[in-house]
Every structure is written in C-alpha cells, then in structure tokens.
C-alpha positions as CSV (number, residue, x, y, z in Angstrom):
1,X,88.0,113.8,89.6
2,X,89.6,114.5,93.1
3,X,86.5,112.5,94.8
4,X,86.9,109.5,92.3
5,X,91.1,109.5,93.1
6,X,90.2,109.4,96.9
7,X,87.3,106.5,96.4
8,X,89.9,104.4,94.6
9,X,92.9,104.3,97.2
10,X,90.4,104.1,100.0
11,X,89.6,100.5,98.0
12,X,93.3,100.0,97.7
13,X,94.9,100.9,100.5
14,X,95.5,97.4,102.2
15,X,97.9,96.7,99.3
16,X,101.0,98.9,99.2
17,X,101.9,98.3,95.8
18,X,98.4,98.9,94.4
19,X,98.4,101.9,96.5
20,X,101.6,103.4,95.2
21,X,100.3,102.4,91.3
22,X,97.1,104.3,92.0
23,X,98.3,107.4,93.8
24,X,100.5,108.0,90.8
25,X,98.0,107.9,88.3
26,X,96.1,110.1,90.4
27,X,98.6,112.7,90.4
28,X,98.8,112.7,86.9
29,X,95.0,113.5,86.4
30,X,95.3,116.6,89.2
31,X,96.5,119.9,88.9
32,X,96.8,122.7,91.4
33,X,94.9,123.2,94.5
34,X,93.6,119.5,94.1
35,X,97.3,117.8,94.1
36,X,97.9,119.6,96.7
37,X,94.5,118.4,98.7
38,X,95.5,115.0,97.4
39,X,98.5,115.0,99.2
40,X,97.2,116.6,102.7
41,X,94.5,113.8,102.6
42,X,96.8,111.0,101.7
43,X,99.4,112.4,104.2
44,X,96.5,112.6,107.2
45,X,94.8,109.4,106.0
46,X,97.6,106.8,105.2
47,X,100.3,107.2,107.5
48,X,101.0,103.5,107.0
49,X,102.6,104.4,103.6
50,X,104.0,108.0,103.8
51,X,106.9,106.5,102.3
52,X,105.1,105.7,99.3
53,X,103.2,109.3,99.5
54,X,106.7,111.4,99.8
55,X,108.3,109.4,97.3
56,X,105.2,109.6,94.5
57,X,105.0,113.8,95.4
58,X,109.1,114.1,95.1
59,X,108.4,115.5,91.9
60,X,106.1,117.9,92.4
61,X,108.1,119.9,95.3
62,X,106.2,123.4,95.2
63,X,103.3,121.0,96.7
C-alpha cells in the first residue's frame, strides 16, 4: 500500500490541491512505521508543499 500512495502523489504532485487531497487519503490507509516513512519521503521529496505535508500530519504528532 505504501508503494501505491507514493506512485499516486509522484502523478500529482504539480497540483497542490490534488496533492494535499491525496496525501490525506494516504494517511488514512497507513499505520505505523509506514506513516511515518510516508512522511520522511514526502518531507525529503516535496519541499515545494511542506506546508501542505505539516499541516495533513498535524494530527498524527507521535510521527
């Protein structure tokens, strides 16, 4: 499941909303050490919308 969330914002990254959309309905399909790769890679990966990455992870702050 973690490979499939990462495919699908790599196809929507160019389009912030989208992005922020898809990220959250990957984090409600993950659990554990997976959110919290999910986050690192987004974090490393799409600088352009940490914004959208902090804000999506706010509740989730043991992560």
């Amino acid at each position: 499941m973690l490979s499939l969330c990462k495919n699908v914002l790599l196809r929507v990254s160019s389009n912030k909303k989208l992005f922020a959309r898809e990220l959250r309905k990957s984090i409600k399909h993950l659990t554990g050490d997976d959110l919290r790769h999910l986050k690192t890679w987004c974090t490393e990966r799409f600088r352009q919308h940490a914004e959208v990455i902090e804000s999506a992870f706010l509740p989730y702050p043991a992560i």
